[in-house]
Every structure is written in structure tokens, then in C-alpha cells.
Legacy VTK file of the C-alpha trace (Angstrom):
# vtk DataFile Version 3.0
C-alpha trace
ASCII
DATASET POLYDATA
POINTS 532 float
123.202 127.801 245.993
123.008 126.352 249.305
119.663 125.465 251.030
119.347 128.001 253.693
119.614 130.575 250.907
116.726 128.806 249.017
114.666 128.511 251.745
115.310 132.254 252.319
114.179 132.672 248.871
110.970 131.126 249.295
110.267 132.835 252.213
110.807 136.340 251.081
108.151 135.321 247.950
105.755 134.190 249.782
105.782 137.087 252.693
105.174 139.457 249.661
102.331 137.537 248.686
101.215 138.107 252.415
101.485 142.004 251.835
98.180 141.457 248.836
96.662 138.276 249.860
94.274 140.774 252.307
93.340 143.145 249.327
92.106 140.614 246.712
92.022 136.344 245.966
95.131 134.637 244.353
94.099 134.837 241.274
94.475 138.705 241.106
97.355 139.254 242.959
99.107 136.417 241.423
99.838 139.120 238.322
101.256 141.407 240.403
103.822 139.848 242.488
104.909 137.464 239.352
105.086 141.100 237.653
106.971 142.725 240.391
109.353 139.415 240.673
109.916 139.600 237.022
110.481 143.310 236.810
112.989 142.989 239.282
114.870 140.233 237.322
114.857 142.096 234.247
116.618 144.687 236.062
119.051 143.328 238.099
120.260 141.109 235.277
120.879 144.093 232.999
122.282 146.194 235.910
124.887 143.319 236.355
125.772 142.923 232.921
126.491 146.484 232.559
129.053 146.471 235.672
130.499 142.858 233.274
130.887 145.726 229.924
132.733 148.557 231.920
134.572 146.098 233.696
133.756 146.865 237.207
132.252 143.304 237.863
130.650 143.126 241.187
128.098 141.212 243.215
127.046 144.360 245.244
123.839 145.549 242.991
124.456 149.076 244.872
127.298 149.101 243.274
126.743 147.725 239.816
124.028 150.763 239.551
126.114 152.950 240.690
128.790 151.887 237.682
125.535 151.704 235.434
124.304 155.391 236.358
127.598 157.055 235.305
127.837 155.448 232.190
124.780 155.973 231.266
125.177 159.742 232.140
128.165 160.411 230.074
127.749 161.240 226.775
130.930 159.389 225.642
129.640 155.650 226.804
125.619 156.015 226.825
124.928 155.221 223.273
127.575 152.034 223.076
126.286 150.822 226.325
122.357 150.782 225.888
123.386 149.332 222.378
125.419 146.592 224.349
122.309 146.171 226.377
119.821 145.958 224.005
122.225 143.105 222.289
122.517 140.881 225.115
119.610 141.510 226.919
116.435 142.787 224.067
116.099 145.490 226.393
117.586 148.817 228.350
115.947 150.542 231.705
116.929 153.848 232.838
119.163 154.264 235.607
116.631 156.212 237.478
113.591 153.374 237.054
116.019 150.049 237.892
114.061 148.716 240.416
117.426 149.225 242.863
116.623 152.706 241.968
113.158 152.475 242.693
113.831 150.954 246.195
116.331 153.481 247.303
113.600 155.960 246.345
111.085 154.378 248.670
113.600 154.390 250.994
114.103 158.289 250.972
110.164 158.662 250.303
110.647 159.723 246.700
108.204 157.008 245.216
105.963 157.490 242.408
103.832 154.514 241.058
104.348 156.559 237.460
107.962 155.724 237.210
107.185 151.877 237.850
104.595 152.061 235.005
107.434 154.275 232.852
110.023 150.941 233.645
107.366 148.401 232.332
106.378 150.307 229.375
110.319 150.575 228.439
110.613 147.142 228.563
107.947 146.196 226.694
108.932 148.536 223.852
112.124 147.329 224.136
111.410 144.282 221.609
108.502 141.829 219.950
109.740 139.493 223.511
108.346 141.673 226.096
105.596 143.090 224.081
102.069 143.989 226.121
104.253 141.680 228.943
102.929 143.837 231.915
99.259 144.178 231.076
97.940 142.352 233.971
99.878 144.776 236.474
97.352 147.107 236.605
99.545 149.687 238.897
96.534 152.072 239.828
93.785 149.340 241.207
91.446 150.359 243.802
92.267 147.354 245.264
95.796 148.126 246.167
94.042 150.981 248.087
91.709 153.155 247.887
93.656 156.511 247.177
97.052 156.819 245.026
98.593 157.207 247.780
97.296 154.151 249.407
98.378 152.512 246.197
101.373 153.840 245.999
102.214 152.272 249.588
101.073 148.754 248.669
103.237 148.332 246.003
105.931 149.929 247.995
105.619 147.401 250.642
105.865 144.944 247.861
109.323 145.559 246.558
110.964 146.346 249.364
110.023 142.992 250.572
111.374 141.934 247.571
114.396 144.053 247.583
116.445 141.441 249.404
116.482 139.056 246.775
119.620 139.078 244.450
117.743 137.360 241.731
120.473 137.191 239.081
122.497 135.771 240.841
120.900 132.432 241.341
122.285 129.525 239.818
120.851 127.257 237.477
116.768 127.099 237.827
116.782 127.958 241.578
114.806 131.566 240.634
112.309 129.218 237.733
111.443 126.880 240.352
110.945 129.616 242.990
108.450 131.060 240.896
107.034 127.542 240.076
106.570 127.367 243.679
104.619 130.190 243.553
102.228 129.704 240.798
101.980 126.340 242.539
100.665 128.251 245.844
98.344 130.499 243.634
96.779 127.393 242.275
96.164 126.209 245.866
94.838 129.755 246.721
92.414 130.618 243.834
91.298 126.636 243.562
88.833 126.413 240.574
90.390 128.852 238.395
93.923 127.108 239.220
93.526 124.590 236.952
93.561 127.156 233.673
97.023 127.635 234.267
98.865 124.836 236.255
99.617 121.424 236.343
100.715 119.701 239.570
104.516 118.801 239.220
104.203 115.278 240.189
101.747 114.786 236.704
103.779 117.168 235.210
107.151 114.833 235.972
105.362 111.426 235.168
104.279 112.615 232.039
107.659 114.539 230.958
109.617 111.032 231.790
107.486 109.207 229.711
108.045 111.231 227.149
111.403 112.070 227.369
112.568 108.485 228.151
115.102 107.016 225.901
115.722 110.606 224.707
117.601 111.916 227.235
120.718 112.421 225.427
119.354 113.846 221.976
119.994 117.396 220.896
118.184 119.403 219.573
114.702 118.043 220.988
111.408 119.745 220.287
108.534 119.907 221.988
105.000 121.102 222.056
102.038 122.028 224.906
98.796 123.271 222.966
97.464 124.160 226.204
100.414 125.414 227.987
98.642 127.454 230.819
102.092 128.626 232.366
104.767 126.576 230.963
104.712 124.028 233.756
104.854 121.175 231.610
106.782 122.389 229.118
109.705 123.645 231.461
109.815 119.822 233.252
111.663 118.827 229.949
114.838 120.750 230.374
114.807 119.222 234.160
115.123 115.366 232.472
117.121 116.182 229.101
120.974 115.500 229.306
121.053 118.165 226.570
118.770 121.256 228.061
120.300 124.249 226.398
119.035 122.484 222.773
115.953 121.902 223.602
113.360 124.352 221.455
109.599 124.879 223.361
106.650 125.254 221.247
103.406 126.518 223.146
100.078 127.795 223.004
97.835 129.247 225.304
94.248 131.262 224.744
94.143 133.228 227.787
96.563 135.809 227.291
97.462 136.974 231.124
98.623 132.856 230.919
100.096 133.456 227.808
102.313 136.169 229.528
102.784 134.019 232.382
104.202 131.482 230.163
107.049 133.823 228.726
108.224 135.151 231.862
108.288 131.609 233.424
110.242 130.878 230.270
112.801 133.765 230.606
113.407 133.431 234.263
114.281 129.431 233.164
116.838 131.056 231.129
115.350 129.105 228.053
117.295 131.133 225.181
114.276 133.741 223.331
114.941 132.275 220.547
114.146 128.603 221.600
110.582 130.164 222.711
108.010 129.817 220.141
104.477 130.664 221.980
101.653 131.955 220.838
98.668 133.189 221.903
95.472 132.162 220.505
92.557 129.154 220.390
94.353 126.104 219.478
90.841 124.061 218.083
89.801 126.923 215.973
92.858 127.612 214.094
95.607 125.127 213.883
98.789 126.148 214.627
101.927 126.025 213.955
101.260 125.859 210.301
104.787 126.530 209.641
107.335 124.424 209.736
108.231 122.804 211.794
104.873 121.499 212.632
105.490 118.329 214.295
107.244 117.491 217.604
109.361 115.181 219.129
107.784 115.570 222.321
103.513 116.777 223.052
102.993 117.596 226.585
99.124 118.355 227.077
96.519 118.717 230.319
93.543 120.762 228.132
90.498 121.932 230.313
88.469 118.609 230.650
85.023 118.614 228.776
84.996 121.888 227.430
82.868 123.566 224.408
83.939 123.770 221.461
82.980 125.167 217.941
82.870 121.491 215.921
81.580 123.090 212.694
81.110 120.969 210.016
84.065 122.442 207.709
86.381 120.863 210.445
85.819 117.264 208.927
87.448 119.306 206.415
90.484 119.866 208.722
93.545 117.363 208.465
94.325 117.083 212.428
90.288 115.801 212.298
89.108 114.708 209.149
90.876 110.762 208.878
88.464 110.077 211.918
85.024 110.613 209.686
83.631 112.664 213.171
84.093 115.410 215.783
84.750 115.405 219.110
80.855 116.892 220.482
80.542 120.632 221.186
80.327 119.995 224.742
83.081 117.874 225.229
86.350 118.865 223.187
88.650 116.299 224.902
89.071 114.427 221.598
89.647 117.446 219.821
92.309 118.811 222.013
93.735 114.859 221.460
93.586 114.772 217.670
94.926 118.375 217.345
98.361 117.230 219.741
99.061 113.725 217.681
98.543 115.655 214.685
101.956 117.202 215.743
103.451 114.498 216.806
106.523 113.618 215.205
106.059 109.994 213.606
109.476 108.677 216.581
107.428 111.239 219.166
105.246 110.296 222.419
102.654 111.837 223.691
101.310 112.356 226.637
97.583 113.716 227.298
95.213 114.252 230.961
92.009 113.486 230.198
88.674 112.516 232.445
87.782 109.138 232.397
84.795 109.452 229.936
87.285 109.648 227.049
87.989 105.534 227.594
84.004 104.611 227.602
81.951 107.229 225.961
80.149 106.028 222.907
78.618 107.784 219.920
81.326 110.326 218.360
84.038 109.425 220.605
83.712 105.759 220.444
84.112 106.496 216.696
87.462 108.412 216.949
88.684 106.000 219.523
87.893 102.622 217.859
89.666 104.272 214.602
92.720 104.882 217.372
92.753 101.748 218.360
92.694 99.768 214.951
95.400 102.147 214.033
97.500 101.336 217.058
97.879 104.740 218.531
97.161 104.383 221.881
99.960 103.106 223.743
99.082 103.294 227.431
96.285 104.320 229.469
96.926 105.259 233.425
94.577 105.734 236.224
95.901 108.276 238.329
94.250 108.992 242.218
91.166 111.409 242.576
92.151 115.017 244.260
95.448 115.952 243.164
94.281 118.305 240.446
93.681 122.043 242.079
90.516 122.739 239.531
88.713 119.127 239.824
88.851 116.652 242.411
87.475 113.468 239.540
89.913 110.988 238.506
91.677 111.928 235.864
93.908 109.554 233.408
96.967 110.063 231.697
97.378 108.583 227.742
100.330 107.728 226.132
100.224 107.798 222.444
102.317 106.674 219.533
102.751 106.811 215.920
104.206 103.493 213.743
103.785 101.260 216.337
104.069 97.347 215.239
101.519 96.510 217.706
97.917 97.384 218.587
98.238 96.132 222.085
97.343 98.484 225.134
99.148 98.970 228.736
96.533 99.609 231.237
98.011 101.205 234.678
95.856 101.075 237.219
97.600 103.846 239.897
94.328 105.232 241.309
95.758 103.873 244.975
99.004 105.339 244.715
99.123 108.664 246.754
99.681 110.235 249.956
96.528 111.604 251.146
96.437 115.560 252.020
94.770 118.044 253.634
93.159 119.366 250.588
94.554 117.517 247.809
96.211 114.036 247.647
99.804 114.213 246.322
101.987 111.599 244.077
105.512 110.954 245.609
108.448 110.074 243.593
107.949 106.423 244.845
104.264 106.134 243.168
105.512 107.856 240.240
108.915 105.532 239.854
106.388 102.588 240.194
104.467 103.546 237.415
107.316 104.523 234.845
108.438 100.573 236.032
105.237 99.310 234.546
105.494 101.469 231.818
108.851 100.588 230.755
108.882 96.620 231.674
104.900 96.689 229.773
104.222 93.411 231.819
101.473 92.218 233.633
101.441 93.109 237.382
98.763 91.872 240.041
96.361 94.412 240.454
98.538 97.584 239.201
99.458 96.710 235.410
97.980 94.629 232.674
98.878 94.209 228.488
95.796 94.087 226.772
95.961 92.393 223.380
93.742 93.752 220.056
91.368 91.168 220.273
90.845 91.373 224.249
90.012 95.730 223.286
87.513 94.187 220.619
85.948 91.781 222.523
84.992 95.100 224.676
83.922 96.562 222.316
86.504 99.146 222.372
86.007 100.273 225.275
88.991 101.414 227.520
87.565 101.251 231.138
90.591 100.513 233.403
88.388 97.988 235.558
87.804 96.083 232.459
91.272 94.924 232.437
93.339 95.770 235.741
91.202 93.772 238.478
91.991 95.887 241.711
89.007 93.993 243.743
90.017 92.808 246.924
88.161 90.107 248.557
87.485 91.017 252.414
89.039 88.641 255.172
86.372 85.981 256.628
84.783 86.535 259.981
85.840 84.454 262.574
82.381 83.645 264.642
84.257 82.361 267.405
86.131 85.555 267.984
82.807 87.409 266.989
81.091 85.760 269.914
83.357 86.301 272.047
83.203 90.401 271.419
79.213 90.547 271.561
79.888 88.812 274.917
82.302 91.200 275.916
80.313 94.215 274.672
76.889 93.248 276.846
78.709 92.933 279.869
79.797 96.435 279.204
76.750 97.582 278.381
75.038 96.203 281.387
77.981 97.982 284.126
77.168 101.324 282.083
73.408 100.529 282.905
74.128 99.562 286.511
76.330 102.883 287.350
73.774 104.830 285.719
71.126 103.528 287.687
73.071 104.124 290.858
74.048 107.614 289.692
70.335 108.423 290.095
69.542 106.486 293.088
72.351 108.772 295.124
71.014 112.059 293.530
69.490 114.578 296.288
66.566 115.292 295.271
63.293 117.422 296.179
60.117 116.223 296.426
59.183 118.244 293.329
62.382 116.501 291.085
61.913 112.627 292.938
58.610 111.911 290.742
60.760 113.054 287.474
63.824 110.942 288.663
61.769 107.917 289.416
59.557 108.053 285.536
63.219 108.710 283.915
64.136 105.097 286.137
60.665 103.662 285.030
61.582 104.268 281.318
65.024 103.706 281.406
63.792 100.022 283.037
61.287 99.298 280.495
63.616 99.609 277.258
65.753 97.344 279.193
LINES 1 533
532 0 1 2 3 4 5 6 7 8 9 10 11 12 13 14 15 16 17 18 19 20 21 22 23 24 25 26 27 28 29 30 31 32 33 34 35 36 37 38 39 40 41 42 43 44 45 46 47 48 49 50 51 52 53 54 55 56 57 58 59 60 61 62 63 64 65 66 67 68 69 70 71 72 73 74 75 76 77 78 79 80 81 82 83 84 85 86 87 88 89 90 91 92 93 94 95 96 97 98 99 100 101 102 103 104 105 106 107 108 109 110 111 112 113 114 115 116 117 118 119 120 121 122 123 124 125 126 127 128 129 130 131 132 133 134 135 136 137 138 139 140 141 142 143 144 145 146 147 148 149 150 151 152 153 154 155 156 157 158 159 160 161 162 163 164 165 166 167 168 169 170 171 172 173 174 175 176 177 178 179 180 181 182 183 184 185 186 187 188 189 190 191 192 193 194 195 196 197 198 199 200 201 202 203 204 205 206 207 208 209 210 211 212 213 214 215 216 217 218 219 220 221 222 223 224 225 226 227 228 229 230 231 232 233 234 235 236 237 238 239 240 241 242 243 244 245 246 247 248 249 250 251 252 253 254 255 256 257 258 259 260 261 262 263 264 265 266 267 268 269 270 271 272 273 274 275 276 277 278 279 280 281 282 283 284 285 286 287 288 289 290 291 292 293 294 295 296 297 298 299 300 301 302 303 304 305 306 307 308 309 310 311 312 313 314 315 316 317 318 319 320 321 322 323 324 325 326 327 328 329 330 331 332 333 334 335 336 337 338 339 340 341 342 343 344 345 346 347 348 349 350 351 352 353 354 355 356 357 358 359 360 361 362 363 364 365 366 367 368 369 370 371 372 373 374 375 376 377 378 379 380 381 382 383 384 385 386 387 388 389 390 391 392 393 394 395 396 397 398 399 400 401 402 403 404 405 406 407 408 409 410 411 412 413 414 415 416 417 418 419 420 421 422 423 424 425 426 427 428 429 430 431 432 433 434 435 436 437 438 439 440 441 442 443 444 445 446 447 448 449 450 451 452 453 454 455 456 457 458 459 460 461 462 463 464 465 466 467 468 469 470 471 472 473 474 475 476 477 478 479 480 481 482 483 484 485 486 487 488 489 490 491 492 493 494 495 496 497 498 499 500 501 502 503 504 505 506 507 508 509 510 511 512 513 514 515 516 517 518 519 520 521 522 523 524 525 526 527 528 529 530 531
């Protein structure tokens, strides 16, 4: 697909955004344009594929529906067809509700919201995969407009801005990473609540490279996010596999309009439905998956930092907990969320975790669970990474690598708090800073100021404590002052101080003045003489 027609892509999503962004905050409109974009994918995929089975293959959707329509309206092809459909696709839409249908309605003014609603409901009762899909389109908001008809228009507006967009027919993950774009943009938009469902892609590529690397080539790679939010981290995996079209995503998510997020971010990655296995539901309360298989080659996690938790008693009970003799505290589940992903991590897997800093000092609980880490050698590496680049916090967060079977106890500290480009809003990671760390992380050598191996006995002697200051000295000693060239400026600076003084004075003196303004003019003089 060439650039301009990417770009074009791009645009055309985000001027639809511009059609809601006055009625209501990202966060709410985000569900319907992802749900309109989605719809619209659904349908022109099957639409296409139907032109493919009655062998009129064309890249002119008007045409494909056309093909589609009079199949479906003679009796002799309709039932083979849909069944066709349903085979390839998990789902059928009526030729009258396609959303080519739908715009060449609005075009002639025939629009009805209902028929919309009657194309989501098909689909989702097409199959367990787009079950309760569309629930966050709610089609009849007042805040689409006040009256139906109002309503009616907005979403109008909506698809035909859409309705230039020949979704289908982009190549490869040019239509996923449109839509990555776009939850990207929401994130920017609805700030705080971003951070529920998104992870920045430059995190999101460190952390899939770290734990992809070496496994590039293998088939048949699984991996898990047990805070998935939208996929985002997840979905980076099939970018640095060698072998994407093996790879099998496990994911789960609590909030269920990011749950459905998820699978449609999924879908329009072309990841296979039956390489999807997400679920929606609290990943501390109830572990999961319980089935095999339960551990991963690959765990991908950025959990909401310090959140509450249950930490009943009976979950010393639990095995992804109860080796570690404590809980993670109620008000702070990081460790939780940590023990629950390297519970499920393959014993040859890495892991990779965002976490606030507290996790590396905190005593009491914590320092418990981590000390027990560390004497087991399961932390691997610990990274600084800058303040600002997450949308829902702007603290430092840090990125751990962890490991199972490792034959040493040692830890990599990176220290890559200094490695961003700073933005308007939010600071951003380039692929340089992010090469430079994977460097450190693969060569595991010491580095001046950026990188540093700490041995068992160094981590002991700190009492197990994982500050990143404590090992990677970053200090930088400021230059000497030169007196000489000091002088020389205070000299400078009270000869221009005393011209400024001098003009001023004169500036007054050549004032015309009254008799009434000379006595004011000559006490301003008086004082201005005095703190001289």
C-alpha cells in the first residue's frame, strides 16, 4: 500500500473523529467510531468474499454488493451462500444493512438508525466471536443529538466520512495499525482514563523485543497480557516474530468495553479467531487460564500502578501467591499483578512488567516477596524509563524483566530515565533510545552512567533493595567557575547597568512637564538617586 494512500487513511479516521469530538470527550466517542470502523470491516470483507464464491471478483465494493444482493435474493444460491459466509467469515449481513447499503441509503435520504442497530445485532448473533461486540455503540444517545433525527444525522455524517475507505483491501496490518493510531489519539484525548486501555508503542516495542529476542524464528509461540487493555501489547508480537501467523494470544481484561476493544483490534490484525483466547474478567481474584495451557512463552504486562486489591487471607492459599509467605497490600496490587504473570510464565519464557518505582524500595510485604525474588534469581533486569510518556501518569515508571531457571542471581540495572525526546505534552522514546537499551540488555555489561551488573552479594549488601541510583551513578559533577571570566562579566554587567541608569535619568530630564507633574518627576529622580 503506498504512503499517500496511508496517509489518506489516517486522515479520513481522524476527520470522523472530528464529526463527535464536539458532542462528547474521547473516551465516549472512542466506542463509536472504533464501532463504526469495525462494522464497516466486517462488511466489506464479507461483501468481497461473496463476489470471490460467485466468481465475479472485483475491487469495486458497488459492485461486489451488487453480485452479493442477487444472490442473496434468489432462492437457488441464498442458503449455500450465507452457509459459505458463515464458514469463512462466523458471520452473514443482509444485503440491505451492508454498510455500502447503508451509505447509498443516506445518500438517497432513506436512513434509519434501526437498520444499523439490526446489522450489529446480526453480527453479534452470528457466533460466540462477536457476541455482546457492539454494546458500547449506544446508537440512540442524546449526545449524538438531541432528537432521533438529530441522531440519526450524526451517525450519518459518520459513515459517509468513512465511506471512502476500502478497508479490506488493505494489505498486511496497514487497517490494525490505523486503528492503533487511533486508540493512540483517544489516549491523548481522554488523558487519565487513557491509561486503562493503552500502552505507548515505544514501551510497548521495548518490552515485546525483549521478550521476543532470540525467538524470532519459533513457531508456534504463545503469549499472555493479564491486563491487556486493548491488545496493544499483545499485537507488537506478531510485528517482531519471523513466524506471525503461529503465534496464539492469550489475554485478559476486566473492563469489558476494553475487553471488546481488544477483539476487534485482534480481528482487524487478522490474528486467526481461533489463535484469540481473551477473556473477560478480574485477573487477581480468579486465576485464569486454569486450563491448559496455562503457561506462556511470552508475558507482556503494564497493570494499573498501585491499585486495590482484595488480598484475603485464603490467597496465601493460592499457588501464583502462596511460595512468597505474603500478599502484595490491598492498596497496592503491583506485586500481585507480578506474581500472577510469572506464575504463567513458561520455565524458557521472559517477562516483561511496568511498574512504579516503589516496587524496587518498598519494605514490609513487598520487601518480603522481592527479597524471596531475588534469592531465587528471578529478576533479570530492572530499567528506568523517562517521566511523561505514559498518557494516565506522568511518574517514572520502570520496566522488569523476569526469568525462570536462571544460573545466576545477578541483576542488570538500566538506567534510561534521560533517554527521550521531550514533547509538548508527553516525552516520547525514539527507536535510537530504545535500540540503546536492548544493547545493554543484550551485551549485560557495565556502561558509564547508563548500565551496571549487580552481583548477589552487592543486592544484599542493600539490603535488597532495587533503587536504580543505588547502582547506576548518573551524577554529573558541574564544570568549575572560572573567576577570571566571572569578573570580567560582573564588570561588564555594571557598566550596563549604569548606561540604563544614565538614559533613564535623561529620559526624565527631557520630559515636558507641568508645574503640577515637575514636583512628581523630580521625588521619582530623588528616589531613583537614593537607591543608587
Amino acid at each position: 500500500m503506498s504512503e499517500n494512500n496511508t496517509k489518506t487513511l489516517y486522515q479520513v479516521l481522524w476527520n470522523s473523529a472530528d464529526i463527535l469530538r464536539s458532542k462528547m470527550d474521547a473516551n465516549e466517542y472512542k466506542s463509536y467510531l472504533l464501532g463504526l470502523v469495525f462494522y464497516k470491516y466486517l462488511s466489506d470483507k464479507m461483501v468481497y468474499y461473496s463476489s470471490v464464491l460467485l466468481e465475479g471478483k472485483t475491487d469495486d465494493l458497488q459492485v461486489a454488493q451488487k453480485f452479493y444482493k442477487e444472490a442473496y435474493e434468489d432462492e437457488n444460491t441464498r442458503e449455500d451462500l450465507l452457509e459459505a459466509l458463515q464458514d469463512e467469515c462466523s458471520y452473514t449481513i443482509k444485503p440491505g444493512i451492508t454498510f455500502t447499503s447503508l451509505v447509498n441509503a443516506i445518500n438517497d435520504g432513506r436512513f434509519q438508525l434501526e437498520d444499523l442497530a439490526q446489522g450489529f445485532r446480526d453480527i453479534e448473533q452470528s457466533s460466540e466471536t462477536f457476541e455482546n461486540m457492539f454494546e458500547d455503540v449506544d446508537l440512540y444517545s442524546k449526545k449524538l443529538g438531541a432528537t432521533p433525527q438529530k441522531q440519526n444525522q450524526t451517525i450519518a455524517q459518520v459513515m459517509q466520512e468513512l465511506s471512502s475507505l476500502n478497508m479490506a483491501g488493505h494489505a498486511g496490518d496497514v487497517l490494525g495499525d490505523a486503528y492503533e493510531y487511533l486508540i493512540g489519539q483517544f489516549a491523548s484525548d481522554s488523558g487519565k482514563k487513557a491509561g486503562e486501555f493503552y500502552t505507548p508503542q515505544p514501551v510497548a516495542k521495548l518490552m515485546t523485543q525483549i521478550v521476543l529476542y532470540g525467538k524470532e524464528n519459533q513457531k508456534g509461540l504463545s503469549v499472555y497480557d493479564a491486563t491487556m487493555g486493548s491488545g496493544s501489547l499483545l499485537l507488537n508480537v506478531k510485528k517482531y516474530s519471523n513466524e506471525p501467523g503461529t503465534i496464539s494470544y492469550f489475554g485478559q481484561e476486566l473492563n469489558t468495553s476494553t475487553y471488546n476493544l481488544a477483539r476487534m483490534n485482534m480481528i482487524l490484525h487478522g490474528v486467526p479467531i481461533e489463535h484469540q483466547h481473551l477473556h473477560n474478567a478480574d485477573t487477581l481474584d480468579q486465576d485464569w487460564p486454569t486450563e491448559e495451557p496455562t503457561n506462556f512463552d511470552g508475558v507482556l504486562m503494564n497493570p494499573p500502578y498501585s491499585a486495590n486489591w482484595a488480598a484475603d487471607k485464603g490467597f496465601l492459599d493460592d499457588p501464583r501467591f502462596s511460595q512468597y509467605g505474603v500478599l502484595a497490600p490491598k492498596s497496592k496490587a503491583d506485586f500481585a499483578f507480578l506474581l500472577h504473570g510469572f506464575y504463567h510464565l513458561k520455565d524458557t519464557g521472559v517477562m516483561a512488567i511496568v511498574l512504579p518505582h516503589g516496587v524496587l524500595f518498598r519494605g514490609n510485604a513487598e520487601g518480603k516477596i522481592r527479597k524471596k525474588m531475588l534469592e531465587n534469581g528471578s529478576l533479570d533486569t530492572v530499567i528506568g524509563l523517562p517521566s511523561n510518556i505514559f498518557f494516565n501518569t506522568s511518574i517514572p515508571t520502570t520496566v522488569i524483566i523476569l526469568k525462570k531457571k536462571r544460573s545466576t542471581k545477578d541483576v542488570l540495572f538500566i538506567d534510561a530515565s534521560k533517554g527521550f525526546d521531550k514533547g509538548k505534552n508527553q516525552n516520547n522514546m525514539t527507536d535510537e533510545h530504545i535500540d540503546a537499551i536492548l544493547e545493554a540488555y543484550i551485551k549485560r555489561e557495565n556502561k558509564d552512567k547508563f548500565s551496571y551488573v549487580a552481583s548477589f552479594d552487592e543486592i544484599v549488601e542493600n539490603d535488597f533493595n532495587l533503587n536504580i541510583p543505588r547502582y547506576v551513578d548518573t551524577f554529573e559533577e558541574e564544570e568549575p567557575i572560572n573567576m577570571v571570566d566571572l569578573g570580567k562579566e560582573i564588570v561588564e554587567l555594571n557598566k550596563e547597568i549604569r548606561k540604563s541608569e544614565n538614559e533613564f535619568l535623561a529620559m526624565l530630564d527631557e520630559l515636558a512637564v507641568t508645574e503640577e507633574s515637575k514636583d512628581i518627576i523630580e521625588a521619582t529622580k530623588a528616589v531613583f538617586l537614593n537607591e543608587q
